[in-house]
N, C-alpha and C positions, 0 to 999 in steps of 0.2 A: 504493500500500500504506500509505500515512500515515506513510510514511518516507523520506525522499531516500537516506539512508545504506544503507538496505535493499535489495536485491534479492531476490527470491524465491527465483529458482534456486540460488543461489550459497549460501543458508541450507539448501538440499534437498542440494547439494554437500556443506556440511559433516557433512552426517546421511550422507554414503556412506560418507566419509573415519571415520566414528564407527562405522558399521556393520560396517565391515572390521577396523577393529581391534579391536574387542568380541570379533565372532564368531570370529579366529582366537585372540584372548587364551581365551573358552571351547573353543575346541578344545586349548589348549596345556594350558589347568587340565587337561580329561577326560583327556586322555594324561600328566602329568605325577600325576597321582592315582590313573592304573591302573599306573603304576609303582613310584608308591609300595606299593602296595595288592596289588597282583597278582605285581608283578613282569617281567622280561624287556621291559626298556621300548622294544626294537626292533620286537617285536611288539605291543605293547598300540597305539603310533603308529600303527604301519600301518594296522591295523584300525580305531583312530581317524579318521585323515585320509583312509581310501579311506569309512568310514559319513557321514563329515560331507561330504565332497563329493560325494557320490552324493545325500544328503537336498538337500541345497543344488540341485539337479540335479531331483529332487521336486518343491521350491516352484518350481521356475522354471518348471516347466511348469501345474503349478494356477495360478500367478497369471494367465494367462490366462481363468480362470475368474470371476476380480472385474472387473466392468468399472462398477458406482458407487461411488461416495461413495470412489471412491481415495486422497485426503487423509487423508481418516477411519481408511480403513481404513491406510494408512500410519501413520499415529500410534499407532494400536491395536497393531499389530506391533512395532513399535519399542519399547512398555509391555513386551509379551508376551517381546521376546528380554532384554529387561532382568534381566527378574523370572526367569525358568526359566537365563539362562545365569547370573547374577549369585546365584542360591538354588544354582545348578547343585552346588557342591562341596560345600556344608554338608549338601544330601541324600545326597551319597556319603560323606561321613565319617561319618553318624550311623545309616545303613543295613548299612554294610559288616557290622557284626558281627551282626547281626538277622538279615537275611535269609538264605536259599539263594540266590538268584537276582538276585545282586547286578550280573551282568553284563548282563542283562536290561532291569537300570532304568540300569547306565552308558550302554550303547547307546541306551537310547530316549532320552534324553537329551539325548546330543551327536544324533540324527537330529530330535529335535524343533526345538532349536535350528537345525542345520544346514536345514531345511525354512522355518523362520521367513526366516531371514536369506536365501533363494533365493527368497521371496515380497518380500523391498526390492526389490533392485536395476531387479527388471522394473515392480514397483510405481511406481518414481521415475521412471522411462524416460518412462513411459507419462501421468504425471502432468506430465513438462515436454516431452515430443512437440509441442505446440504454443507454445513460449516461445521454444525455439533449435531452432537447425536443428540436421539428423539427426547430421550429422557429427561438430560440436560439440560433442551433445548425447553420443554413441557415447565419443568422446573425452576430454570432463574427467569423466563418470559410472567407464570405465576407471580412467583415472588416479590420480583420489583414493582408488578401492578398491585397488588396488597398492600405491599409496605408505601406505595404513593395514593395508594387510597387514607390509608391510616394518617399516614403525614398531614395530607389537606383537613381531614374530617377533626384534626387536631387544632393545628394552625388558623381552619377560620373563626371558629367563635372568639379565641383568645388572641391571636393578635389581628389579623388582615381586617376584620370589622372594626374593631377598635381603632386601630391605626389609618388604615387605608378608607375604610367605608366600603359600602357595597360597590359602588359602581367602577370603581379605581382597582379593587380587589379583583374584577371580571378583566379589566384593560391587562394590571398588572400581569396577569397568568397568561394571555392573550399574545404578552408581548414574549413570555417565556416558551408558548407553545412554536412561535414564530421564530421566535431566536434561536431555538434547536435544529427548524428546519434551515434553515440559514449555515448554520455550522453542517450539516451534514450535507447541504448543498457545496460547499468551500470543502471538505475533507472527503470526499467523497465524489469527488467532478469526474475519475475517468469510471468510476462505474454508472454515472447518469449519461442521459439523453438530452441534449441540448442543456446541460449545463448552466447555459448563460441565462435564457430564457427562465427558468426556474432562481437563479440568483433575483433576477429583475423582480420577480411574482414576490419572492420571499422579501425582500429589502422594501418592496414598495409597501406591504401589508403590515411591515412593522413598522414604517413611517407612522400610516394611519393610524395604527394604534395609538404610538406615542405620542403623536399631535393631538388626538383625542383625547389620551392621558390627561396632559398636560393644561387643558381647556376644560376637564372635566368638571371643577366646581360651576364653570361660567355654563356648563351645560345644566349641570342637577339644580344652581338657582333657576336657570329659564323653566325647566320642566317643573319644577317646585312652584315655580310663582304663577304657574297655568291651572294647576293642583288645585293649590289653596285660593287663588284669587284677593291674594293678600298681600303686604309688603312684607316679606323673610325679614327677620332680625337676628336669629339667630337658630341652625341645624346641627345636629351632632348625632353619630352613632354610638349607640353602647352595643356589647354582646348580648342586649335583649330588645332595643326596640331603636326608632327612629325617631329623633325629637327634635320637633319644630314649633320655634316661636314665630307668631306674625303679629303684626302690626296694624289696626286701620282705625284711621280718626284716635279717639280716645279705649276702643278697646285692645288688648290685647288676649290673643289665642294660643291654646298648649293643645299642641295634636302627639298623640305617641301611635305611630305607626298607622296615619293616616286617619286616626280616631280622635275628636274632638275632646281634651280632660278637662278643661273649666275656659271660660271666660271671664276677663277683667271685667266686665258690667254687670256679671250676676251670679258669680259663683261666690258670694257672702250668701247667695239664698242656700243654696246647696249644703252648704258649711255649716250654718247654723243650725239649718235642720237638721245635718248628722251629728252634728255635737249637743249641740244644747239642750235638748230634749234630753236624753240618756244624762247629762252632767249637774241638771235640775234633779230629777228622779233618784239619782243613785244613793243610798245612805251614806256611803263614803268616797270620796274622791280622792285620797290621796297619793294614789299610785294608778297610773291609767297607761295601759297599752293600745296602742295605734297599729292597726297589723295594714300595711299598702301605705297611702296617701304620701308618697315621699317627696310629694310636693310642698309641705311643710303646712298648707293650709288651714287642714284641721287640726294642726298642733297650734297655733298661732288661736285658735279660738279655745283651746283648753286651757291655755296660759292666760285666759282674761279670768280663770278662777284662783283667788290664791290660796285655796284647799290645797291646792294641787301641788306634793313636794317634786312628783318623778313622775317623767313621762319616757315611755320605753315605744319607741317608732321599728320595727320590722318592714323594710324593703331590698325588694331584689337586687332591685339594680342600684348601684353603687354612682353611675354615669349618674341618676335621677338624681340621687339628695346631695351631689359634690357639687350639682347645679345651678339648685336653690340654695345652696349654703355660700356660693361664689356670684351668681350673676345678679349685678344691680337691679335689673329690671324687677328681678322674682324673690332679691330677698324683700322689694318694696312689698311687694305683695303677702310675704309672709312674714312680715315684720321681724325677719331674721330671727325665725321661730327656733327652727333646727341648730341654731349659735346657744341658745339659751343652756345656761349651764343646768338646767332643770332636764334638759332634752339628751338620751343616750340614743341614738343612731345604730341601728344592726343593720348590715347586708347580707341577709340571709333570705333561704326559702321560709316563708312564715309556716307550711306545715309542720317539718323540720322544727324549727326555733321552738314554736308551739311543745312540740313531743318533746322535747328534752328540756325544756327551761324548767328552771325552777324557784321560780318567784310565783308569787300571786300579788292579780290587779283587782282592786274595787270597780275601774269601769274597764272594758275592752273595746274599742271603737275600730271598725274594717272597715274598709275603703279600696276594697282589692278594685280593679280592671272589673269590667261585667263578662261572665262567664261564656265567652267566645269560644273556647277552644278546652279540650281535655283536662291541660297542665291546670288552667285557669277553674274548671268545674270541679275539680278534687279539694277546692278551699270554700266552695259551697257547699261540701257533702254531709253527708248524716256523718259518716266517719271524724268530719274532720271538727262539728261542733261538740262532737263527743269529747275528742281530744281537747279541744279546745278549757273544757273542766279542770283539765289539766292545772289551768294558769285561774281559775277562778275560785274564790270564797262565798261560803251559802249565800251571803248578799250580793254578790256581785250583779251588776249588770252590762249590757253588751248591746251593741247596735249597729245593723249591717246596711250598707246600702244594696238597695234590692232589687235594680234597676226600674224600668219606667212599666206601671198598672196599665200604663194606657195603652202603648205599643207592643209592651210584651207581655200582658197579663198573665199566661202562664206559666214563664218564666217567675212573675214576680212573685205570686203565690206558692210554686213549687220551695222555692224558696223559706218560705216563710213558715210553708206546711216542716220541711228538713226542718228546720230550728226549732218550731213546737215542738217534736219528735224527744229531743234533748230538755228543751227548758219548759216549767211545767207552768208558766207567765210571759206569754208573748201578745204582739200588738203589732199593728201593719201603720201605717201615715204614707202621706206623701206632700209634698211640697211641689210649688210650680216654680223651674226654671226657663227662663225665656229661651234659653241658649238650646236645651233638651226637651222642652215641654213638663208634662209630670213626668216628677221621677221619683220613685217608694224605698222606702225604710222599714224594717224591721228592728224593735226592740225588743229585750227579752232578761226575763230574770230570774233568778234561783231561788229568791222569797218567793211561794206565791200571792204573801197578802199583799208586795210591792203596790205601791199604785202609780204609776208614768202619769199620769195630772197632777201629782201634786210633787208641786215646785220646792223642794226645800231649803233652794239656795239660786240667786238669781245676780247677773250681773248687767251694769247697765249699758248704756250706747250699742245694742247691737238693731240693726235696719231692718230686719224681717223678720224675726222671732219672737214673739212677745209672751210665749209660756203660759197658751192657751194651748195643749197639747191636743185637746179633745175638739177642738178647729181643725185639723189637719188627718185625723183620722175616720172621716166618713169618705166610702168609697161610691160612686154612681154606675150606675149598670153595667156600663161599658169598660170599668175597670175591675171587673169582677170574675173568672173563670173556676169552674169546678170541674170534678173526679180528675185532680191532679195529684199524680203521683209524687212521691219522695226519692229526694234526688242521694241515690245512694253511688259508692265507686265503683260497685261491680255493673252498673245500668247506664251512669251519668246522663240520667234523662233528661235534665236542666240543658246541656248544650246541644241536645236535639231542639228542645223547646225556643231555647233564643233562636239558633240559626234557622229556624222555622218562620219566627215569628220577625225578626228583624231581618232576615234574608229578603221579607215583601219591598223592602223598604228602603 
């Protein structure tokens, strides 16, 4: 080969070990972009990773159908899955709001991709069938695709989103799918076919990317600010969601992966109603758990009680509350709640934290996400408000947001039915937010002469709450659904029930 240091195969190796982690790194963007984008990211995966390995399953069987110029045509492929998986997200962010038929081109997508990358593996087989023997050959082509599967399915949640973001993450691998064909085009010239032509193809498709690279925020603001219809202020990826603030007139907006979480003009409605009610009612307040809300909102209104010695906040995401704890705009909003030396900060899964803490709170206030997706319905479950006893004293009380009676009524009551199940004093309300419409609350408590009207402790200046509790609990016909089941872990009938009921919508 005009190399001692060179071996053939062992450079066709490296392209496998390249080809496995590309093509699952493009699998991970299309699924991590239909969650952002779509939503219910239990299912957007599925449907993901069963179309990409079934197309993967496609090419393996046409590649049987090229039987010249295999080198060539390897090369060429390796260009092709660069350019379509590495373009792959900038055409879903800049499509999404254009089209109808935006799941149409997500899918053909990840199956074209997935088609590409199941025409390598047999490609390369067949290209060193007579180099090493079967077994060897069977053997390290395995291997290094495993082991560049593992790598990516590693590397994106923990660093490539983090650091790069999605979109950058698809370029970035795009440019490595391309850069290999590149070198095997340049080390490899007297066993190719037109050589030169194939250098042009490969160099000109990694321009593209890199120029794209490089332009990629000035893209993901335009496709963003098509999205929202809003002025960006500020976007960030965590390893769990996508967060964007907008800007218009006097409001401000928090969407986490394309999901609306409060508005500067009326999430004090919101707020109050999850807090106040529950921190009037409770006999004791002086220890209160926050499980979600890492937006510090609802702690900034438990801090207007000065019962209150310790508040214990549980969120996931760590991106979330270093956010509100750092950016101007949002600690205005939370009155630099999560600074407060009253406030202890966990970045954990609240199941988790739940099961093994070992404190007990007078009140517990949830504020998780509304139960979209599996991950998300296992902290609505019977299971999980059982556990939940764990952290509570015979007095305790606790109050869930229960999303909205009107749009999703049986969501809202499944809910509420789970936590009866558990606590032998519950109570449904709901408040009107302009931003969501109605949206319901469940209280609930381990006394059951409790009584949620009577206010035993009140504090004053707040806008919309005035601790007439028994004003917010009558429901009207159309927010009322029956023979709802309980949302247990082995059924999670709650996220059939929302994506039912808000999928209309």
């Amino acid at each position: 080969m005009g190399n001692r240091f060179f071996k053939f195969e062992y450079l066709l190796l490296l392209a496998v070990f390249t080809i496995a982690t590309c093509g699952l790194i493009y699998e991970l963007v299309a699924g991590t972009l239909a969650s952002y984008l779509l939503g219910d990211s239990v299912k957007q995966f599925s449907f993901i990773i069963g179309v990409y390995l079934f197309s993967m399953g496609v090419g393996s069987y046409f590649s049987k159908f090229l039987r010249r110029n295999l080198l060539n045509t390897f090369v060429e492929i390796e260009i092709l899955v660069g350019l379509i998986g590495g373009l792959s997200s900038v055409i879903l962010f800049l499509l999404f709001e254009s089209i109808g038929y935006f799941q149409f081109i997500l899918y053909f997508l990840v199956f074209v991709t997935g088609c590409l990358v199941g025409l390598e593996i047999p490609l390369l087989m067949n290209i060193l069938k007579d180099r090493v023997k079967f077994r060897d050959l069977v053997s390290n082509v395995f291997t290094f695709d495993y082991i560049g599967a593992l790598l990516a399915s590693i590397l994106f949640p923990l660093v490539l989103v983090p650091q790069l973001g999605v979109m950058r993450t698809s370029l970035f691998f795009g440019m490595i799918n391309v850069g290999i064909a590149i070198v095997l085009c340049f080390l490899l010239s007297r066993e190719l076919r037109k050589p030169f032509l194939l250098k042009a193809k490969a160099i000109a498709s990694f321009l593209i990317l890199l120029l794209t690279f490089i332009f990629s925020e000035s893209i993901l603001s335009y496709s963003e600010s098509k999205l929202y219809g809003e002025n960006i202020v500020y976007t960030h990826s965590t390893p769990y969601q996508r967060i964007v603030l907008t800007h218009n007139k006097s409001d401000y907006r928090l969407y986490l992966n394309n999901n609306l979480q409060f508005s500067s003009a009326d999430e004090y409605r919101y707020h109050e109603a999850l807090v106040h009610p529950v921190m009037a009612a409770a006999s004791k307040v002086e220890s209160v758990l926050v499980l979600g809300g890492g937006d510090g909102l609802a702690v900034r209104e438990i801090l207007k009680y000065k019962d209150v010695k310790k508040i214990t906040l549980v969120d996931l995401d760590e991106g979330m509350t270093r956010l509100f704890k750092t950016n101007k705009i949002l600690t205005d909003f939370n009155k630099s709640s999560l600074l407060n030396p009253k406030v202890k900060v966990y970045n954990q899964d609240a199941y988790i934290w739940v099961k093994d803490a070992k404190e007990k709170f007078d009140v517990v206030i949830i504020d998780f996400p509304d139960p979209s997706n599996y991950s998300l319905g296992k902290l609505y479950s019977l299971n999980f408000y059982r556990t939940l006893q764990n952290v509570l004293t015979p007095q305790s009380m606790i109050v869930v947001q229960t999303t909205s009676p009107y749009f999703a009524p049986k969501s809202f009551w499944c809910i509420n039915k789970t936590i009866g199940e558990v606590f032998p004093k519950t109570d449904a309300f709901h408040a009107y937010v302009p931003s969501f419409g109605e949206w319901g609350f469940t209280i609930a408590a381990n006394a059951p002469s409790d009584d949620f009207t009577k206010a035993r402790r009140k504090v004053s200046g707040l806008r919309f709450y005035n601790y007439q509790f028994d004003k917010l609990n009558y429901f009207t016909g159309d927010m009322v659904s029956k023979g709802i089941e309980i949302n247990r872990l082995d059924n999670q009938i709650l996220v059939r029930y929302f994506d039912e009921e808000w999928g209309k919508l």
